[in-house]
N, C-alpha and C positions, 0 to 999 in steps of 0.2 A: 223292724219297722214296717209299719202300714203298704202293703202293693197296692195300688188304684188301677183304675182301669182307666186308658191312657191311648187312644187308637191309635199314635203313628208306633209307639215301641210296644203294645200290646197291651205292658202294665208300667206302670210307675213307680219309684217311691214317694211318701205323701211328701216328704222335703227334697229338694234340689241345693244340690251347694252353686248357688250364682257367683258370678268373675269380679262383680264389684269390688267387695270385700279384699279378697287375692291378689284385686289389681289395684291400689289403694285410692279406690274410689273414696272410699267410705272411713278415713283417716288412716293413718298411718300405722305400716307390719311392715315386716323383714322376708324377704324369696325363704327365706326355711320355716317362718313359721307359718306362711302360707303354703308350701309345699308341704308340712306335716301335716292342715290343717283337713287338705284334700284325701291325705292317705287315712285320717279320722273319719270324715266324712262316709268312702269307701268301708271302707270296717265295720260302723254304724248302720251299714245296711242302704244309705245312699248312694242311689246308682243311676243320678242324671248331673251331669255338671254342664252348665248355661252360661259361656262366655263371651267374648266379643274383642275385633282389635282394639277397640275406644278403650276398654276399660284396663286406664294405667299403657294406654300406646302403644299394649302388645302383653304388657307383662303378666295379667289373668292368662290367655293362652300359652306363654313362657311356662307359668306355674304347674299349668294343667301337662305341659307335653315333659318337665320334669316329674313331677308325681308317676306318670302313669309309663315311663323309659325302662325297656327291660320286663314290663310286666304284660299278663296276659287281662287286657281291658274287653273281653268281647263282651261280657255284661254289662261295661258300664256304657250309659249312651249319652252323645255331644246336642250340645247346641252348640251352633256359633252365629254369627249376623255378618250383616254390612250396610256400613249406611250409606247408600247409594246417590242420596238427592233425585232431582232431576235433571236426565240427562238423553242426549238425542237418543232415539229408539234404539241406531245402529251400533250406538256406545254401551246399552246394559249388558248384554251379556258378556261381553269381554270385560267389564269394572266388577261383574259380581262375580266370574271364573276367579280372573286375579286376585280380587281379596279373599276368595276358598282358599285357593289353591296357597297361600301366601299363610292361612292361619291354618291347614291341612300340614304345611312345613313345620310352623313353630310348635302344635303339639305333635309333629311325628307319628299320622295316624295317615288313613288313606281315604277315609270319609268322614263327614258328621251322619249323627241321626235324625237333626234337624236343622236348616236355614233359613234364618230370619231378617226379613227386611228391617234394617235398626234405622230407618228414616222415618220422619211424620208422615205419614197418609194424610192426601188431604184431597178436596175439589180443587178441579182444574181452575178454578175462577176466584179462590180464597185466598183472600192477604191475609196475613198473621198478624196476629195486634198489636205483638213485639218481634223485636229480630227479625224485619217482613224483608230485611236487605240480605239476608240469610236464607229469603226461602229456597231457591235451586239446590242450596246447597244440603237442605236438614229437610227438606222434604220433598217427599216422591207426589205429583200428582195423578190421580187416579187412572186418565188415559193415559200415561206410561205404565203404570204397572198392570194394565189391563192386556197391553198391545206389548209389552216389551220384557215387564218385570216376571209375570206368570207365565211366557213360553220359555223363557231363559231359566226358571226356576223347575222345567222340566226336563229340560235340555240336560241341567246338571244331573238330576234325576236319570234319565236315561242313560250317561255315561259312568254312573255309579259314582259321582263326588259325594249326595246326599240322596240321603232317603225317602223325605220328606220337606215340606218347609211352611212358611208361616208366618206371620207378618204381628206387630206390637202396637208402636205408638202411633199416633194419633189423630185428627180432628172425628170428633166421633161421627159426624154424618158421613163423612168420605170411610172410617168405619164399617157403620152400617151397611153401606152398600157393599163394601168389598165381602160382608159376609154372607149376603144374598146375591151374591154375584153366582150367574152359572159355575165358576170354577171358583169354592170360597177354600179359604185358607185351611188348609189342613190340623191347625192350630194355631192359638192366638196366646198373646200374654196379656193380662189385666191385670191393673191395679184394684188387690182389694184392702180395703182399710174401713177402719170403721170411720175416720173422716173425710172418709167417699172423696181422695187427694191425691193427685201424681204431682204435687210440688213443685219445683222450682221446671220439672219438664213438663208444664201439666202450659205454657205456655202459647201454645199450639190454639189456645183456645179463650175465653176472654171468663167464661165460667165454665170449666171443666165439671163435666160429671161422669168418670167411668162409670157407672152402674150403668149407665145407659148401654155400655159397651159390653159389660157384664153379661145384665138382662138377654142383648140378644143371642150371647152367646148359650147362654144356657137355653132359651128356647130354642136355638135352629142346632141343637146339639154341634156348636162346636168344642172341639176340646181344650181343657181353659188350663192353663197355667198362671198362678198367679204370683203376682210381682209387688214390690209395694207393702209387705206387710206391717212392716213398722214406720213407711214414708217416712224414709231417708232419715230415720233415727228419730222423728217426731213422736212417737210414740215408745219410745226408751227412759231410761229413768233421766240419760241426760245428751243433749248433744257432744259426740266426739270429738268435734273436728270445730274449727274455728270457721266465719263465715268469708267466704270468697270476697277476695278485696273488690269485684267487679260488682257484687250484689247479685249475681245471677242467680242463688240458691236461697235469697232470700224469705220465698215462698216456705222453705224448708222450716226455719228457724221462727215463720210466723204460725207455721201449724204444732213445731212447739209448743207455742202458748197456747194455742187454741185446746190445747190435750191434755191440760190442766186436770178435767175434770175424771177425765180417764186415769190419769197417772192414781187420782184420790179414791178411784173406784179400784184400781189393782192393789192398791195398797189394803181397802177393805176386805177386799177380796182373798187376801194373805199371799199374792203372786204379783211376779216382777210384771211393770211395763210389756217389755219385748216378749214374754212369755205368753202374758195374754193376747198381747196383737197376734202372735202368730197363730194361738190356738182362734182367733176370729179367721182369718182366714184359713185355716185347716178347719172350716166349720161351714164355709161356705157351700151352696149348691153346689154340684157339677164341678167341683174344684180338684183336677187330677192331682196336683203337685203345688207345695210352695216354693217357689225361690228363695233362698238364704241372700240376704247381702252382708254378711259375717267375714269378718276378717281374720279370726283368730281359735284356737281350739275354745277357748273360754266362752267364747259367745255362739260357737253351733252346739258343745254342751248343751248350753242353757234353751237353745234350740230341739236339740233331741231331746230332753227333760221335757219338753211344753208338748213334744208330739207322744211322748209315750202317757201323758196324762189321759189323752184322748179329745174328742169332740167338746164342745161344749153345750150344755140345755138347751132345749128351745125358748127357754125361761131367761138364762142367761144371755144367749145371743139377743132377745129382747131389749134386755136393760139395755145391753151394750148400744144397740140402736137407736136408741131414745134419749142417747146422752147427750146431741145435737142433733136430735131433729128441729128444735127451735131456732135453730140459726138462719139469721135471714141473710 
């Protein structure tokens, strides 16, 4: 598999296996066949896995500190998160030690190699257009993580919990600034897709457009992990999982339809859906790694098949782009 160049671990592999999947985010698997799934993974030459306590309550980290019990992991390198909200200055660094130190137990290691803020970024002064009675809770405002979240994320640093760290979702102006901030994330996750979509998390904002988060990333060279490649199976030949009784993931099932035209293009194309989406983002700029949100050996197969195919044309990536730019 593809090594990237990747500045917090040096190099990369160009896929990452994500905790969604492991952690049944992303419909329904069995703890063995997500624990095989990861030891395939490994094998295949992947040697980043990106989990978090949220996804599945614990049990992606479960997976990962089973897989990896007994073996010798210094090659492979961790993500893991917290979603912190906000919270008084004098309370982050003790909420983001604890939940280290608490997903440091379950997979039975003694650091990550990466820490990421798994709350929305946002301005101090922004309501949310929905779930705004949710914001302390799902999202971090920017003068906390300026004043409380980046010296606590050194602090760990310092005492060798992690290596690095690095911040994801979203409002993209509060974004923007955190990556032109004197101290900017030592890495980021974006959403890439060719329906330019973070879905039903895509929330945060009233018309999401990662590219925007993208873009800057690639000019102020930060290093970009991307997430999102299939948008939460929107871009797959079918959705897995039935729709949340609450409607929360709605957005998901509405980009679905919207991928119609994509679906009729991979079919011309003589390649599956989730094949093609991932070879777009393994095609991307400045793209170190993609994240998998794969549950199952069948579908990071079909994942490692789409990465050893290689890049796609600049002809190609074209089309792909032009499929919906007319969408208003």
């Amino acid at each position: 598999m593809e090594q990237r160049e990747f500045k917090p671990f040096g190099t990369v592999s160009a896929l990452s296996l994500g905790g969604g999947g492991i952690g049944n985010v992303w419909g329904e698997t069995t703890r063995s066949e997500s624990v095989s799934t990861v030891n395939l993974a490994i094998e295949s030459g992947i040697n980043h896995l990106d989990v978090a306590p949220m996804y599945g309550k614990g049990e992606a980290e479960r997976v990962v500190g089973e897989a990896l019990k007994g073996k010798d992991h210094s090659e492979i390198n961790l993500t893991t998160k917290c979603s912190l909200g906000t919270v008084p200055d004098s309370e982050v660094y003790t909420r983001l030690n604890s939940s280290l130190c608490r997903s440091l137990e379950t997979m039975g290691v003694e650091k990550v190699n990466l820490f990421l803020l798994h709350s929305q970024l946002i301005e101090d002064d922004y309501q949310l257009p929905v779930l705004n009675e949710h914001r302390a809770t799902n999202a971090t405002t920017l003068s906390c993580y300026y004043s409380a979240v980046i010296p606590a994320f050194e602090m760990l640093k310092k005492e060798g919990k992690i290596d690095h760290w690095g911040v994801g979702l979203g409002q993209e102006e509060a974004l923007i600034k955190a990556i032109n901030y004197e101290h900017p994330p030592e890495a980021m996750q974006c959403a890439i897709n060719i329906l330019n979509s973070i879905g039903a998390i895509g929330y945060i904002s009233k018309k999401p457009d990662p590219n925007r988060v993208l873009s800057e990333c690639q000019e102020k060279a930060i290093p970009i992990l991307a997430i999102r490649a299939v948008q939460a199976g929107a871009l797959t030949s079918s959705m897995d999982r039935e729709p949340h009784p609450s409607g929360m993931d709605k957005a998901d099932f509405t980009d679905f339809e919207r991928a119609l035209p994509f679906r009729e293009l991979a079919k011309d194309w003589e390649e599956s859906p989730a094949s093609l989406a991932h070879r777009y983002a393994l095609s991307a700029e400045k793209v170190s790694s993609v994240i998998l949100g794969i549950k199952n050996r069948n579908e990071l197969q079909e994942c490692i098949d789409a990465e050893n195919k290689g890049k796609l044309s600049s002809s190609e990536m074209e089309t792909l782009q032009n499929l919906f730019v007319d969408e208003g």
